[in-house]
C-alpha positions in Angstrom: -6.8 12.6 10.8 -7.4 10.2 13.8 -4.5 9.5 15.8 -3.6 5.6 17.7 -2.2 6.6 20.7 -2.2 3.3 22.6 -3.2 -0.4 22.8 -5.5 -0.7 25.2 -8.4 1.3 26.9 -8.9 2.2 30.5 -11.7 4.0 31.9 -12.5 4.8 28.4 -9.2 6.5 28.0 -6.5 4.6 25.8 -3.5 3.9 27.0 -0.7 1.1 26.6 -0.6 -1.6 29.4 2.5 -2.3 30.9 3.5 -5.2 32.4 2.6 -4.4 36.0 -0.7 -4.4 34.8 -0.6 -8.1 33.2 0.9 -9.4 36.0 -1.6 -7.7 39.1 -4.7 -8.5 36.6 -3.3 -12.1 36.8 -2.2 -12.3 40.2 1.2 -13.1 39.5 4.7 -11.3 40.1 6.0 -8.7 37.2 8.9 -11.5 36.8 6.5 -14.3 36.3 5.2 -12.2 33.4 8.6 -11.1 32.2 9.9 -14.8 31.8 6.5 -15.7 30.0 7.8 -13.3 27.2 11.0 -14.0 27.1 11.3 -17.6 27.4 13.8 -17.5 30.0 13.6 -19.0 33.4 11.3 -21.7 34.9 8.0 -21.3 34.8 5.1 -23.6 34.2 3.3 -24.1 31.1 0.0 -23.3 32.7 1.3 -19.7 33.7 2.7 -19.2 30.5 -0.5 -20.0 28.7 -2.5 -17.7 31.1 0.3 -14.8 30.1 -0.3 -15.3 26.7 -3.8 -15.6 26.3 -3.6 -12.3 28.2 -1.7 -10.6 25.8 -3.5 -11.5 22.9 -6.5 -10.5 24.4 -5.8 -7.0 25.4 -3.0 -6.7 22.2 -0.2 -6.4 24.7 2.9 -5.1 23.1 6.5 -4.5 25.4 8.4 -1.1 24.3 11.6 -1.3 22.6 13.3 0.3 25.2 11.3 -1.3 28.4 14.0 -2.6 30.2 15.3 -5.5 27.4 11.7 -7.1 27.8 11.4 -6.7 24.0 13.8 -10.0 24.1 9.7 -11.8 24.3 9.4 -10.9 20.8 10.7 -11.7 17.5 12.7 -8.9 16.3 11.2 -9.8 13.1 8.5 -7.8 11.1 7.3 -9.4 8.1 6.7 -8.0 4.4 3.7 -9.5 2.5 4.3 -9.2 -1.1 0.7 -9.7 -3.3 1.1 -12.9 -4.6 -1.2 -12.5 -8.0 1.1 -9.5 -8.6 2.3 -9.0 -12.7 5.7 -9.4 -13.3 6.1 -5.7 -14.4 4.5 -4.5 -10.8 7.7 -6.2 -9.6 10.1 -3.2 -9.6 7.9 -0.8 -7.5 7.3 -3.6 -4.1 11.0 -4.5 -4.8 12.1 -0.5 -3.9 9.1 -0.3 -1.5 10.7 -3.2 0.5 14.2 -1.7 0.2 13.1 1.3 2.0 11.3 -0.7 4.5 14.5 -2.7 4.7 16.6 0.5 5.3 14.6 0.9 8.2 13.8 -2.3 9.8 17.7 -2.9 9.8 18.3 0.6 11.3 16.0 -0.1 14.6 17.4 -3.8 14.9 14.7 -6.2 13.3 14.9 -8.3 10.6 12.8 -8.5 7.7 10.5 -11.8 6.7 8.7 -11.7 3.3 5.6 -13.7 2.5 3.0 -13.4 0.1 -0.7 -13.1 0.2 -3.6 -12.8 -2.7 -7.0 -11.5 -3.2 -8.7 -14.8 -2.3 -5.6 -16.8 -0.6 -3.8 -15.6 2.6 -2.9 -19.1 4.0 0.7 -18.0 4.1 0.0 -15.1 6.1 -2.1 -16.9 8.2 0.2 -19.9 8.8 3.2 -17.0 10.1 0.7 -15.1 12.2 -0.6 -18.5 13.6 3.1 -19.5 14.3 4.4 -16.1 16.7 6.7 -15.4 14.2 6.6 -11.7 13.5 6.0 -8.7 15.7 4.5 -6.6 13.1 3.1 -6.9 9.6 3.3 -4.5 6.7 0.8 -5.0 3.9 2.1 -4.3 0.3 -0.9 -3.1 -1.0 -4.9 -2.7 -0.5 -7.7 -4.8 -1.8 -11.3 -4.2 -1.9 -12.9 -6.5 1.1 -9.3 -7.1 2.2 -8.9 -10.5 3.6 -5.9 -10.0 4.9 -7.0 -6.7 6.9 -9.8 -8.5 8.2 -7.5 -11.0 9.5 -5.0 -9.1 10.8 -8.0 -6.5 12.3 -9.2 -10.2 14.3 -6.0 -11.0 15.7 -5.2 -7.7 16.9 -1.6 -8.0 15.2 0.3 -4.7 15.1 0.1 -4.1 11.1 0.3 -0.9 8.9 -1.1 -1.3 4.9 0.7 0.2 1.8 -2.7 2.0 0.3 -5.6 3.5 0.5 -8.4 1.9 2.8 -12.0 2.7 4.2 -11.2 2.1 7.7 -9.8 4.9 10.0 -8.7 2.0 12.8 -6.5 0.8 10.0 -2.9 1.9 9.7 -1.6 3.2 6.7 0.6 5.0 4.6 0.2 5.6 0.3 0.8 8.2 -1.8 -1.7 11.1 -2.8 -2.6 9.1 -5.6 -6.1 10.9 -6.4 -5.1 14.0 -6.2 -1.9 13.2 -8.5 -4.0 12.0 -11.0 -6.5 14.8 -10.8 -4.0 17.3 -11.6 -2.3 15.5 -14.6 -6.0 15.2 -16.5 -6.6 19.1 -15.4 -3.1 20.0 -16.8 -4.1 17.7 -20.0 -7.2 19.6 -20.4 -5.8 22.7 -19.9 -3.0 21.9 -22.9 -6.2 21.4 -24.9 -7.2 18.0 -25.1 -10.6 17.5 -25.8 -11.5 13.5 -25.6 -9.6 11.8 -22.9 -9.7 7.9 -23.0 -8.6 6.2 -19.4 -7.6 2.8 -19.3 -7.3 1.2 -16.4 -6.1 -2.1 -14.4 -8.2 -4.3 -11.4 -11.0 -2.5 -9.9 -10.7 -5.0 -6.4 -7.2 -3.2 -6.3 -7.9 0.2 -4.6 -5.0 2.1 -5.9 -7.0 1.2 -9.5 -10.2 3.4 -8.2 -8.3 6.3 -6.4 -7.0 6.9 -9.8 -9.8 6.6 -11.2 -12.1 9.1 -9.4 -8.8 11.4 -9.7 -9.6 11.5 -13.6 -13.2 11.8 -12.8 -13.1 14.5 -10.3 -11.1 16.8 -12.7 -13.6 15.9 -15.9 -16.2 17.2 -14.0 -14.2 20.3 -12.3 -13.7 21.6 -16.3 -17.6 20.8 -16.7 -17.3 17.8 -18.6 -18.8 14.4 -17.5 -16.6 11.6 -17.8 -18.2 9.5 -20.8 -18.3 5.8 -19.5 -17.7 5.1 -22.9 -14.0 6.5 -22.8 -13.5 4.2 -19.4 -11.9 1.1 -19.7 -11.5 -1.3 -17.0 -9.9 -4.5 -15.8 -7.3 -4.1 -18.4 -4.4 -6.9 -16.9 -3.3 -8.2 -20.1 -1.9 -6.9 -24.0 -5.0 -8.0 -25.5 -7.3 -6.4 -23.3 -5.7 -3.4 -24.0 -5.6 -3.4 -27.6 -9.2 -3.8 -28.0 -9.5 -1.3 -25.8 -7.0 0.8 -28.4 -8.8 0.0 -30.9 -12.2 1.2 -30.0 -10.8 4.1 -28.5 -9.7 5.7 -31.8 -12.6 4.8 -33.1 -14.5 7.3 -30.8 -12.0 10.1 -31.8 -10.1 10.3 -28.6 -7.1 12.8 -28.6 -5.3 10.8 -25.5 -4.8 8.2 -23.4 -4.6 8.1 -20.5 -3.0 4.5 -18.2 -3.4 4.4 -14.9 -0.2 2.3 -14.9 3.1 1.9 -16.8 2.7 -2.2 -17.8 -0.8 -0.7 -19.4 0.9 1.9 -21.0 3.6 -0.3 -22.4 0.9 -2.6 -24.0 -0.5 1.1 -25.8 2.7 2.1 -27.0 3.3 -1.5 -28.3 -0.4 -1.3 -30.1 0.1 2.2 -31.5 3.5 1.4 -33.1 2.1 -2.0 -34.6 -0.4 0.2 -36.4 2.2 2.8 -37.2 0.4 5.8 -35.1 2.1 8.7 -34.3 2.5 9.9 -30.4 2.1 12.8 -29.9 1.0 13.6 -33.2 -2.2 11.6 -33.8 -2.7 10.7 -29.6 -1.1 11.9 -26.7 -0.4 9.4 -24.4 0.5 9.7 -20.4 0.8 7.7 -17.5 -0.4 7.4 -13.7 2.7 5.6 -12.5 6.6 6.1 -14.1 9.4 3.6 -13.8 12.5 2.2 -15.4 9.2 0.7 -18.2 9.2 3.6 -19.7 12.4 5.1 -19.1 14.0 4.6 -22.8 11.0 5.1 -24.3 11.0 7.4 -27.9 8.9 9.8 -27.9 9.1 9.8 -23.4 6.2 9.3 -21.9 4.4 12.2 -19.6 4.0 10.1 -16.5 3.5 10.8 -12.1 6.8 9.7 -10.4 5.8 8.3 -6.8 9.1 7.5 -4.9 8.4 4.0 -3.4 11.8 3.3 -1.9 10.6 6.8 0.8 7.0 5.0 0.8 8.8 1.9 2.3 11.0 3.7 4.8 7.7 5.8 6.0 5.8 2.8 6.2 8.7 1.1 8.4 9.1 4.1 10.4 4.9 4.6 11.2 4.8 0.8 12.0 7.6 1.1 14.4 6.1 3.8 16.4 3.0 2.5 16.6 4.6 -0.4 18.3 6.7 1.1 20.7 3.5 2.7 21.9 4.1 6.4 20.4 1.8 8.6 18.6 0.7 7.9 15.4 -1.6 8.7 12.5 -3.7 6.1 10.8 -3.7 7.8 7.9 -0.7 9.5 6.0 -0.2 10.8 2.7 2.8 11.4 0.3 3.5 13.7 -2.1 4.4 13.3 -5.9 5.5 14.5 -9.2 4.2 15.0 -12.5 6.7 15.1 -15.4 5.5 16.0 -18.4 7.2 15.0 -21.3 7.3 14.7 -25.3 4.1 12.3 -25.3 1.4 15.2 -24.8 3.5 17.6 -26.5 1.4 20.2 -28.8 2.4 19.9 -32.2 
């Protein structure tokens, strides 16, 4: 995995810039700089300017521990929350933030919470704009993410919650492919033959990881995965019921969500038409929480533990910015629970 070690390149070796270095590169004294940040003392607005442009251009970032010149910073880091979320995705950012909060309060920042969408990150735009964080972590990962491109242009420290195609970007997510892998290959295994997917967004990346984890374990017990048992873009009930409905019309023995809200709509469609689970169709889940819970028969789902995906994220980002080694990419772990829903009857 590639490793960020520091902020700034020397000699084609990367290290982090300390203040000495702003303030010879500008001529002025280490104090002069050391005001600039923290706003204390006289000093004109010229020099100030000059500091700061500095900074932002070779992504300057004081230590923690540098001698109380952290005071030039915020103490804030900022949680952006998708703002086009579903009401039922709720739960799992809520525990994702907790554990971010457990960590942010532990190492003396605060927390701020914004949101951003697909197509709209004015908000995110209007607090980097403003000086008002000192890091940023991203909820989750879009396709073309505008917010990662910003972020990338501004040179703001900033770790994403996801999968991404960029090994400069930092980020943390769960093994999400290879979780989802191993429940179709246990599925097969149990004997199911025809094993309908349906999944949500296809710009949401966590969508297509789980995807190509079904895909990958079709094809590793020599079966193609039928396009026709792939269903897409599923973000509301009636989406899914079509997709239900011609499902079982093509004889499939499960089904297969790649989230809980999608596999609450099935459960609600097969019990409107009275069909049994597990008797008539298995059904299982890519993602378990309090949705399905209480459910009768209970639902074979992957548990991914969000609240510890929030405190890693905290604890990566942190790092990174006091200048310590880091990897961009990092990978949880997870659990499959299999339950009465693809029981063998």
């Amino acid at each position: 995995m590639t490793k960020i070690v520091g902020l700034t390149k020397r000699d084609g070796v990367t290290e982090k810039l300390t203040i000495r270095d702003v303030a010879e590169s500008l001529g002025v004294s280490e104090s002069t700089v050391s005001r600039a940040i923290s706003g204390k003392g006289r000093i004109g607005e010229a020099t100030r300017r000059r500091v700061f442009n500095y900074i932002e251009e070779h992504n300057y970032m004081p230590g923690i521990g540098s001698n109380g010149l952290i005071s030039g910073r915020t103490r804030n880091i900022c949680w952006v929350m998708p703002g086009d979320c579903n009401v039922v995705e709720i739960p799992f950012f809520q525990q994702c933030m907790t554990g971010l909060l457990e960590v942010t309060e532990t190492f003396g920042y605060n927390l701020l919470v914004t949101s951003s969408s697909q197509n709209d990150i004015s908000h995110l735009e209007n607090l980097v704009g403003n000086h008002k964080a000192d890091g940023i972590v991203l909820a989750r990962t879009n396709v073309d993410d505008l917010a990662i491109d910003f972020l990338k242009g501004k040179k703001v420290p900033f770790l994403a919650i996801g999968s991404y195609d960029d090994e400069n970007v930092l980020r943390v997510d769960h093994d999400h492919k290879a979780a989802c892998k191993e429940f179709t290959s246990m599925l097969l295994l149990k004997g199911c033959e025809r094993i309908g997917l349906l999944g949500g967004n296809k710009r949401l990346i966590v969508n297509l990881s789980r995807y190509a984890g079904y895909e990958e374990a079709m094809l590793q017990a020599g079966r193609s995965a039928e396009p026709g048992l792939v269903y897409m873009d599923i973000e509301n009930y009636v989406a899914a019921e079509i997709a239900v409905e011609e499902l079982l019309r093509k004889k499939v023995d499960c089904l297969l969500c790649t989230d809980d809200a999608i596999c609450l709509y099935v459960l609600n469609k097969l019990n409107k038409e009275n069909i049994g689970v597990p008797h008539a169709v298995k059904v299982g889940s890519f993602y378990d929480s309090s949705l399905l819970e209480n459910r009768i028969p209970a639902i074979s789902s992957i548990d991914f533990d969000a609240c510890e995906l929030g405190r890693n994220a905290g604890k990566i980002l942190i790092d990174y910015m006091e200048g310590k080694e880091v990897n961009t990419s990092n990978l949880f772990g997870y659990e499959i629970r299999l339950k009465e829903s693809t029981k063998d009857y």
